[in-house]
C-alpha positions in Angstrom: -30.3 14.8 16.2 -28.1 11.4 15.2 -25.6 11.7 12.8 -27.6 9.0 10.9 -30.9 10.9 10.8 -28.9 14.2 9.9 -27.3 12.3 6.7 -30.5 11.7 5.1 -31.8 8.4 4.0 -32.8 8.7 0.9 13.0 14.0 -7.6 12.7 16.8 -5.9 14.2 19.8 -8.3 17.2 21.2 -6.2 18.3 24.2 -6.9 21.0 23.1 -8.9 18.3 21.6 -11.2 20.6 18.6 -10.8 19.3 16.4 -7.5 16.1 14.7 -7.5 15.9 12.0 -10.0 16.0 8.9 -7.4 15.2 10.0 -3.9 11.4 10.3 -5.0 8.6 8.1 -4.0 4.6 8.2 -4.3 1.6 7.8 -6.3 -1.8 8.4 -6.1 -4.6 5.5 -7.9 -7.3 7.7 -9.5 -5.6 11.0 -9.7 -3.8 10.5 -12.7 -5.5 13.0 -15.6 -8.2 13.8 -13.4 -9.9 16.2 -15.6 -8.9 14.5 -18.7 -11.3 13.6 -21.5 -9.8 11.7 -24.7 -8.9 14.4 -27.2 -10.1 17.3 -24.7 -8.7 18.5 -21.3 -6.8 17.5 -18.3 -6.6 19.5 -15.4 -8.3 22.2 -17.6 -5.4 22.3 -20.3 -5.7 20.7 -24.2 -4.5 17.5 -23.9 -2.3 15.9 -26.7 -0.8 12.3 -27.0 3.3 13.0 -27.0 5.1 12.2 -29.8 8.6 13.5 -30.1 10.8 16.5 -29.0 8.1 19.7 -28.5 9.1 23.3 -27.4 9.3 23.3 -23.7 6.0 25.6 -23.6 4.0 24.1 -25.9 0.2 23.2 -24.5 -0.1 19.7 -23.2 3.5 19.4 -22.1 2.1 18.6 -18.3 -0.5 16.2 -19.6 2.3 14.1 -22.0 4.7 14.2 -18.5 1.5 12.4 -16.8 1.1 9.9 -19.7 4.9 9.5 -20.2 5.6 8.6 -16.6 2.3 6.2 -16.0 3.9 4.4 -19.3 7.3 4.5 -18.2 6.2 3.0 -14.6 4.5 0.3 -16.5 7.4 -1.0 -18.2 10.0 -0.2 -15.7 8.7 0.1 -12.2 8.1 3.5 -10.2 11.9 3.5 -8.1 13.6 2.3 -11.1 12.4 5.2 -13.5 14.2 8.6 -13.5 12.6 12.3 -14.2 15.1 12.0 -16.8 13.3 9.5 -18.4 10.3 11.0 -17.9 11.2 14.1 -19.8 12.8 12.4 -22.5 9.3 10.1 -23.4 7.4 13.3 -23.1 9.7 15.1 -25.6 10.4 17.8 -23.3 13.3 19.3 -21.5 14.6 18.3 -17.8 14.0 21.6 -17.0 10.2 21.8 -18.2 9.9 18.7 -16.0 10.9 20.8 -12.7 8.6 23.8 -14.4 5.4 21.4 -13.9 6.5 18.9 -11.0 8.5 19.4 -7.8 9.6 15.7 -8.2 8.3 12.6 -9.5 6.6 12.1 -6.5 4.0 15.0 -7.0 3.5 14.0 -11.1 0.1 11.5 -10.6 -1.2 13.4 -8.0 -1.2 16.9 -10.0 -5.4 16.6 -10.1 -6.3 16.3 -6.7 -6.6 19.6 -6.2 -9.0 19.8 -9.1 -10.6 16.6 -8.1 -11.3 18.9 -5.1 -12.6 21.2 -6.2 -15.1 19.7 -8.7 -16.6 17.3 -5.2 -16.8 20.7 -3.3 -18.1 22.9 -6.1 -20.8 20.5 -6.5 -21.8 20.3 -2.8 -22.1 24.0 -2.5 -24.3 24.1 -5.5 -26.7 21.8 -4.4 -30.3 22.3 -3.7 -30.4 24.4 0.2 -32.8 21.6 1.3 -30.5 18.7 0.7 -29.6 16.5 2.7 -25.7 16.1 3.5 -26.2 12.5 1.6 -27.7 14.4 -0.9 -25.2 17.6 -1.1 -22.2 14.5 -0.9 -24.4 13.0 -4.5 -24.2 16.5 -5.7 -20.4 16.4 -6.1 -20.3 13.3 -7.1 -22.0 14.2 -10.0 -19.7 17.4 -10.7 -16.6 15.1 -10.3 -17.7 12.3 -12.2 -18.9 14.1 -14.9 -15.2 15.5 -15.6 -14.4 11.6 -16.2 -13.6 10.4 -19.8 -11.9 7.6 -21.3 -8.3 8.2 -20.8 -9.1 8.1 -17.0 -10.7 4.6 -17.7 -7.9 3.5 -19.6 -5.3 4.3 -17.2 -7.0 3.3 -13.9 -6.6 -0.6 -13.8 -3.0 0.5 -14.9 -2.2 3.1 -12.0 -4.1 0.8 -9.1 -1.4 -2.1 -10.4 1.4 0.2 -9.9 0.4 1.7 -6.4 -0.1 -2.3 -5.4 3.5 -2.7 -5.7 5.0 -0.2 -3.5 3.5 0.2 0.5 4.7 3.9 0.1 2.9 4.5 -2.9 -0.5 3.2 -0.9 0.6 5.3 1.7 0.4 8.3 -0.6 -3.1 7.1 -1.7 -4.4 7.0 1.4 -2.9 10.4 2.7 -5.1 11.6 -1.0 -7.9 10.3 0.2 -7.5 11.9 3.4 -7.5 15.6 1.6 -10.5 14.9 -0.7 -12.3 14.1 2.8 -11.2 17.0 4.2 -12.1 19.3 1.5 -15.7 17.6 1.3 -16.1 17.9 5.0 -15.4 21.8 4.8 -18.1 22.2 2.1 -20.7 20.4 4.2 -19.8 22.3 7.2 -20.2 25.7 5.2 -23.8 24.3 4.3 -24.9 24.2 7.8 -23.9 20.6 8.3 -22.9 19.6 12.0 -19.1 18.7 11.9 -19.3 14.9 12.8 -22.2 14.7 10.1 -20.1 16.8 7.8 -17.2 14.2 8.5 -18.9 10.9 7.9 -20.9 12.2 5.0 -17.7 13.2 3.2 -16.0 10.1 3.8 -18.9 8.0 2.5 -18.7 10.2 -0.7 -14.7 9.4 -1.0 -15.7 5.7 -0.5 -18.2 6.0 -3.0 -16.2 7.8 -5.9 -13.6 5.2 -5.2 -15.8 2.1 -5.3 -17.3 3.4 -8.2 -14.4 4.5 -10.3 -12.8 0.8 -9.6 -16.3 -0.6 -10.9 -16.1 1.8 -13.9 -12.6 1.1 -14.9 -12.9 -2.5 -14.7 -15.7 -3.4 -16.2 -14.5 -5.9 -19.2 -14.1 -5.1 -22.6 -14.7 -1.3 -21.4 -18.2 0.7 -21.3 -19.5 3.6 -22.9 -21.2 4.4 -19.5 -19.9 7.5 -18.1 -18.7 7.5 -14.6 -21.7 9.2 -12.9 -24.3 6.1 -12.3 -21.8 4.3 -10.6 -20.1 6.5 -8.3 -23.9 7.6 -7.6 -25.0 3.8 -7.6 -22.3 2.9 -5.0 -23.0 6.4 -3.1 -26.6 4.1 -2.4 -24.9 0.9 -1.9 -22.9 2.8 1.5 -26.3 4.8 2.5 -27.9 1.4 2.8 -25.5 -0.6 4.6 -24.7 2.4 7.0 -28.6 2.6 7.9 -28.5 -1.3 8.7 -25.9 -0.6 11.1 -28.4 0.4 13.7 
């Protein structure tokens, strides 16, 4: 059968704890707070604005390190802005820093594996007669529904910062790359043939990406949560792929 036909139409931390503050690079766009809602949870932990010096284990300190940094890059540039400073905007320790994050490098893409795991959860849930198109919509849905305002928020901020650097793009794309992967294993677990698996997950990364850019753009912000439009531009790639021929 064609793969078309098969889719369906419808710083580092040394050990020293010294090293690592400048010979760090990376970003990733959408990662940032990936299970964040405003006032409710990121990456499955309470999430709190920082304000201040905080015990080094109180809940949220990984959230305000995300918020901190994104914040810090804003008004200083990613290269020029030191774990350090990091810590010190979050109102944490150096050493809590290194606790959460290798190196600054890993601190905005600390959801993918979430991310991840919502797209993949939601493709093994759905219905057994799905289509791949239709399993790929399924996670959508699980992912996007995790989506809340702070991700909104920070979006247009986080794409502006990855525009400046070629390595943080780089990094983006290599994230991209893993959320393909994962999506292509779930299919594949389904019963999904593996080019099919493969093109159908990388429709679905298109699709959450189109549609979170849409989402976090629109002007004067929306309400909307992110679900119609990642599932919106999900249809948007189904049709142009079938006029491919």
């Amino acid at each position: 059968m064609a793969v078309a036909e098969e889719l369906g139409d419808d710083g580092r931390a040394d050990q020293a704890g010294a090293a690592g503050d400048e010979d760090v690079h990376g970003i990733s766009c959408e990662v940032m707070g990936l299970m964040s809602h405003h006032a409710s949870t990121v990456m499955g932990q309470e999430c709190h604005r920082y304000a201040g010096a905080m015990a080094r284990w109180e809940p949220g300190a990984r959230e305000r390190l995300v918020l901190a940094a994104v914040d810090l890059f804003a008004e200083h540039g990613y290269d020029a802005t030191t774990v350090t400073q990091i810590a010190e905007r979050a109102g944490v320790t150096k050493s809590t820093f290194f606790r959460h994050f290798p190196d600054k490098r890993e601190l905005l893409v600390a959801g993918q594996e979430a991310l991840s795991r919502l797209l993949t959860d939601g493709i093994a849930e759905a219905p057994a007669g799905a289509t791949p198109l239709e399993a790929v919509a399924s996670g959508l849905e699980r992912a996007s529904g995790a989506m809340g305002p702070v991700n909104r928020e920070l979006g247009p901020r986080l794409k502006a910062v990855v525009a400046t650097s070629t390595e943080l793009q780089d990094r983006d794309a290599l994230k991209s790359v893993g959320l393909a992967a994962a999506m292509t294993a779930a299919l594949v677990a389904r019963g999904v043939p593996d080019p099919t698996a493969h093109l159908a997950a990388e429709l679905g990364v298109l699709a959450f990406k189109r549609g979170f850019a849409e989402w976090s753009e629109v002007e004067g912000g929306t309400e909307d949560p992110l679900t119609p439009y990642a599932l919106a531009a999900l249809d948007e790639l189904r049709a142009a792929s079938a006029s491919l021929g």
